[in-house]
C-alpha positions, 0 to 999 in steps of 0.5 A, a space after each residue: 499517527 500511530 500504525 493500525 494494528 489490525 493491519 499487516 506491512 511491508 518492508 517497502 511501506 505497504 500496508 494490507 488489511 488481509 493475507 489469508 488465501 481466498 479472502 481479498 486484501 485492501 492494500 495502500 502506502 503506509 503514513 510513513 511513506 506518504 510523508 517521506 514522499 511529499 505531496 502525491 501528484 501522480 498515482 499509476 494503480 494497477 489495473 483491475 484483473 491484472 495478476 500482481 505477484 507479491 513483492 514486484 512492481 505493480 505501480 507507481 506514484 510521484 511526488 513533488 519530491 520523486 517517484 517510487 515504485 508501489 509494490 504488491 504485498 501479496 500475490 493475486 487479482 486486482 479486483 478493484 482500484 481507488 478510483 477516489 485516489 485517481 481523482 485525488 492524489 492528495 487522499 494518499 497523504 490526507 488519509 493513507 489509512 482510510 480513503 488513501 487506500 490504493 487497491 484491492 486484490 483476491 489474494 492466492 499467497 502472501 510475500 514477508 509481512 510485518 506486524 504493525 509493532 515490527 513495522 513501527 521497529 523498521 520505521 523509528 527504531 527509537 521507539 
């Protein structure tokens, strides 16, 4: 699975479908990450109108492998969590691209971010 090029990405492995101010941004874990972690057992998501702050600590998910940090790729309010992911943590390896996503956040500025093709460069450097 190549990566979306209308997305934009993170250096963590984030990805998020907007950065413009005003606009809201879904935001997920790129197929990469997904992989390198295993199988999700535990997504912990922010919570619907807390403040998040681009590139700091807003989550978490566990693995069979480990646990790593979820990070917010933009500054702003959560709006809305995968209520889906909740219930099925194995949407976030199955389809992280689609209803994999994690949250949703009415953007106020956006952290470094990447296009896909450099986003692909950081990720296989061979390609």
């Amino acid at each position: 699975m190549s990566n979306p090029q209308h997305l934009q990405y993170t250096e963590e492995h984030e990805w998020l479908t907007t950065a413009a101010a005003g606009e809201i941004a879904t935001i997920g874990i790129t197929k990469h990450a997904a992989d390198a972690l295993g199988d999700i057992v535990y997504v912990q998501l922010p919570d619907v109108d807390a403040e998040v702050t681009a590139g700091e600590t807003c989550g978490e998910l566990e693995s069979t492998k480990s646990v790593s940090d979820l990070y917010s790729p933009v500054t702003g309010v959560v709006v809305e969590v995968n209520d889906a992911v909740a219930d099925d943590n194995s949407l976030v390896n199955s389809d992280p691209f689609e209803g994999g996503w994690l949250f949703k956040v009415r953007v106020e500025s956006a952290g470094k971010l990447l296009s896909a093709d450099e986003y692909t460069a950081l990720t296989n450097p061979s390609a």
